[in-house]
C-alpha positions in Angstrom: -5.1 2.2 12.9 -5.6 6.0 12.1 -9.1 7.5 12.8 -11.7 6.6 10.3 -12.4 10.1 10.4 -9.6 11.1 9.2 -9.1 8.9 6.4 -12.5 10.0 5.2 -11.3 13.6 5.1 -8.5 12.8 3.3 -10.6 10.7 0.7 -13.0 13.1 0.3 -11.1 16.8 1.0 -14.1 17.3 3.4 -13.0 18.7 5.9 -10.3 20.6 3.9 -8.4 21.6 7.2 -7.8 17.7 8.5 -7.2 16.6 4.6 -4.8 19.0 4.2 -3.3 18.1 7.7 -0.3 16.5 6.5 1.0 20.0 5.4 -0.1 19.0 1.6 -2.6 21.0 -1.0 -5.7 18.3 -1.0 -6.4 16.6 -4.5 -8.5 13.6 -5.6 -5.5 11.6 -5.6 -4.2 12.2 -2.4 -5.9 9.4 -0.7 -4.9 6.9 -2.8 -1.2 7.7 -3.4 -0.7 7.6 0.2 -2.7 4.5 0.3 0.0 3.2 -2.4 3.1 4.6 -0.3 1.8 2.5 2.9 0.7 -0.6 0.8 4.5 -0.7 -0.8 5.4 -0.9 3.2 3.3 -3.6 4.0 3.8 -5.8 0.8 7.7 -5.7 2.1 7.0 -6.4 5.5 4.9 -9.3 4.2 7.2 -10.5 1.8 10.2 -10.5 3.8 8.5 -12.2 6.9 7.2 -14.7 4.9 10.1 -15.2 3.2 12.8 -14.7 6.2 15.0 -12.7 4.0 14.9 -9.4 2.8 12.3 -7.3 0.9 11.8 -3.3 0.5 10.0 -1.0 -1.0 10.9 2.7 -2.7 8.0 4.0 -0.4 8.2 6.3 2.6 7.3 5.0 5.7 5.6 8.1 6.5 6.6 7.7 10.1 4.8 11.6 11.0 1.6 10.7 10.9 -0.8 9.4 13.6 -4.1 8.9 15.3 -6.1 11.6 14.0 -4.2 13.5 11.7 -0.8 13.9 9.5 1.8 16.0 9.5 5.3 17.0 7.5 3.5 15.4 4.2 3.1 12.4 5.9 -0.5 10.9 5.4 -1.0 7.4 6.5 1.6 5.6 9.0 3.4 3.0 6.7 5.3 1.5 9.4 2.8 0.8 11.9 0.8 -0.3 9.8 3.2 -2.7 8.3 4.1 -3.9 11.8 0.9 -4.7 12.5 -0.3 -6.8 9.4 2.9 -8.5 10.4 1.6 -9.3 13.7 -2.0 -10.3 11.7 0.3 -12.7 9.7 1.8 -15.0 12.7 4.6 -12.6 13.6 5.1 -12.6 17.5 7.4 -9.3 18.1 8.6 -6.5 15.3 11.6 -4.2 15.9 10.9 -0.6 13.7 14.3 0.6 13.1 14.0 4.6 12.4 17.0 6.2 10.8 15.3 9.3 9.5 16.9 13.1 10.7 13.7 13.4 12.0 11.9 11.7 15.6 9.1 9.3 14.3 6.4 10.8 16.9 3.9 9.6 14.9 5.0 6.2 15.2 5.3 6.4 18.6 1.8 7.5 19.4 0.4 5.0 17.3 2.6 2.0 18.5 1.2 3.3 22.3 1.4 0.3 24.6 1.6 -2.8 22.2 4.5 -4.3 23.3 4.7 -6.3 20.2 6.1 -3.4 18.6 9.5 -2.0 19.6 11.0 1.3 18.3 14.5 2.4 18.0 14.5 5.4 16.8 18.2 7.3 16.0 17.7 11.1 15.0 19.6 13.6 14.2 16.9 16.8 14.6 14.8 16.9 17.5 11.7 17.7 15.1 8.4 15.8 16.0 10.2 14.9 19.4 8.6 12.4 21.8 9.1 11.3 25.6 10.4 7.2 25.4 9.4 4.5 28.1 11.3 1.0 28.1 11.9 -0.7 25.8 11.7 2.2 22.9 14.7 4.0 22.7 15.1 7.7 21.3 18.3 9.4 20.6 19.2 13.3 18.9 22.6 13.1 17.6 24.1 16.1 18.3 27.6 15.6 16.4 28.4 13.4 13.7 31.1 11.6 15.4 28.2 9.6 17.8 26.0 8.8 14.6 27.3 5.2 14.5 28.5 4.7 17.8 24.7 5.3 19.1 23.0 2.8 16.7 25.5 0.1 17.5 25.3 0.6 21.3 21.3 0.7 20.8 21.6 -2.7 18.4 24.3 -4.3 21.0 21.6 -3.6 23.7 18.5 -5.9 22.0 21.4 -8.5 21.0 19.6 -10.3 23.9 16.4 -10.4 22.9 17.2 -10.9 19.0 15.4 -14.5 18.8 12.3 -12.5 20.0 12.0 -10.6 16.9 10.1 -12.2 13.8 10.9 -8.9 11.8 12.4 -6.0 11.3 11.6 -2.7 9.6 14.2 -0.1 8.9 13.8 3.1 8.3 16.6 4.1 5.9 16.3 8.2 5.7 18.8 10.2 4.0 18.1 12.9 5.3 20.7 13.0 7.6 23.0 13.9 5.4 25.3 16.9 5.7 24.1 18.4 2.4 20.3 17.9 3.4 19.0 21.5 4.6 16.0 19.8 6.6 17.9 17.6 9.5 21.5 17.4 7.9 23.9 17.1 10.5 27.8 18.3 9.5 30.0 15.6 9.4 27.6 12.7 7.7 28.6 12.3 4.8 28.2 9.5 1.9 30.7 7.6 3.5 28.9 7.5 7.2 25.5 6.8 5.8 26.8 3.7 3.7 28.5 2.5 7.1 25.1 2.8 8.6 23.4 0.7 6.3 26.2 -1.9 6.5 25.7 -2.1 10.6 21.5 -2.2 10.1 21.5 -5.2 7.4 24.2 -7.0 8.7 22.5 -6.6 12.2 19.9 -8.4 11.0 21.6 -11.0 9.1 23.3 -12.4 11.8 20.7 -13.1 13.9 18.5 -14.3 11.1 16.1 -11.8 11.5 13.8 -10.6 8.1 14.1 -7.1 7.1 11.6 -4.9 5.4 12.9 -1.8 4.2 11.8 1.9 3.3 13.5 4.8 2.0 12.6 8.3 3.1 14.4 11.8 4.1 16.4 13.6 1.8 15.0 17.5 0.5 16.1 18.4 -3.1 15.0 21.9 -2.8 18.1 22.9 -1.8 21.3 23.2 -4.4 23.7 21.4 -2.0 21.5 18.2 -2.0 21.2 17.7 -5.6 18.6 14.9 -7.3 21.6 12.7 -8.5 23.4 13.1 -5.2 19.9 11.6 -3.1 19.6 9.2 -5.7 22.7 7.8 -5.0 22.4 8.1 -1.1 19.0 6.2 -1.6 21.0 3.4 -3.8 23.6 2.4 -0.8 20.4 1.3 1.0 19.4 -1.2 -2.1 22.9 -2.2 -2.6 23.0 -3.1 1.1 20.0 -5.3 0.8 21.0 -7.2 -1.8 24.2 -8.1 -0.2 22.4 -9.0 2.5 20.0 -11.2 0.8 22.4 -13.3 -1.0 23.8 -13.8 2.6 20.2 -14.7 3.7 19.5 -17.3 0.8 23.1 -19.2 1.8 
């Protein structure tokens, strides 16, 4: 999926320019923390397909990188790569749900022409932008006030071809937070984002179809955005999955 070249460099820091590609100083343990952030992806992809219910893992989906390099500390391509062991494991069509601030063009490239993987991607910072072609969908929310409206139009719109998908894998970033200095959007607050995760699960429960999640977004480098406060953002995601799983298992 990403250029053997590539993941070489980043094994080995050789050469130092594409390892460090992904905007991050190269260690010895790059390569294999990034390898455990994408595993985490896949072993929730796997376990809710599998299971038809709902999985997740405290991993990024890393949804920057692609081909032949990384970008904006995103090594290897977690969702794609968990889509497509999906597919490996009898899965017929996977919808990658991308809730991030930021556009997932590295998941774009990568997904290319496989129409076995569709991407709805709802942004709120045009950073890492791509063109679209049916059936992938990008949006840049521009004011708060379309957030939800958008993803529900963009869900309403696959409503139709919801027995086609085997599996879903949402992006849950945080990042779109007012507070977040890196793709915060006024006006998304604690309140909108728990909404959001309410529409996504419950999406997905009603027509049955597995979800995989991943958490991601969210920069504590700023004092608005404190640790506690991301923490808590990240824990409306869990808290929606598990209400959604009991729903599953009944």
């Amino acid at each position: 999926m990403h250029d053997p070249a590539y993941i070489e460099a980043v094994r080995a820091g050789d050469p130092l320019a594409l390892a460090e590609s992904p905007d991050l100083r190269w260690q010895p343990g790059l390569a294999d923390a990034a390898a455990a952030a994408a595993a985490g992806m896949v072993a929730a992809a796997l376990t809710a397909f599998r299971s038809q219910a709902v999985a997740g893992s405290l991993s990024s989906g890393q949804h920057h990188a692609g081909f032949a390099a990384g970008t904006a500390y995103n090594v290897f391509n977690g969702l794609v790569l968990a889509a497509r062991k999906a597919l490996q494991d009898g899965a017929r069509r996977v919808l990658i749900i991308d809730c991030d601030a930021h556009c997932g063009g590295g998941t774009s490239a990568l997904i290319g022409a496989d129409d076995r993987i569709w991407h709805l991607d709802v942004a709120t910072h045009p950073f890492d932008g791509y063109t679209t072609a049916a059936p992938h969908t990008l949006d840049v929310i521009r004011v708060a006030r379309d957030y939800l409206p958008t993803l529900r139009a963009r869900l309403d719109g696959l409503a139709h071809q919801r027995e086609s998908f085997d599996l879903c894998l949402y992006y849950a970033g945080m990042d779109p937070h007012e507070d977040c200095h890196h793709g915060g959007l006024a006006g998304i607050d604690r309140l909108l984002l728990e909404a959001r995760e309410r529409i996504v699960f419950d999406w997905c429960r009603e027509f049955r179809i597995p979800l995989a999640f991943g958490v991601g977004g969210g920069n504590v480098s700023m004092p608005a955005l404190t640790r506690s406060l991301l923490v808590g953002l990240h824990r409306l995601t869990v808290q929606a999955a598990v209400r959604a799983a009991a729903e599953y298992f009944r």
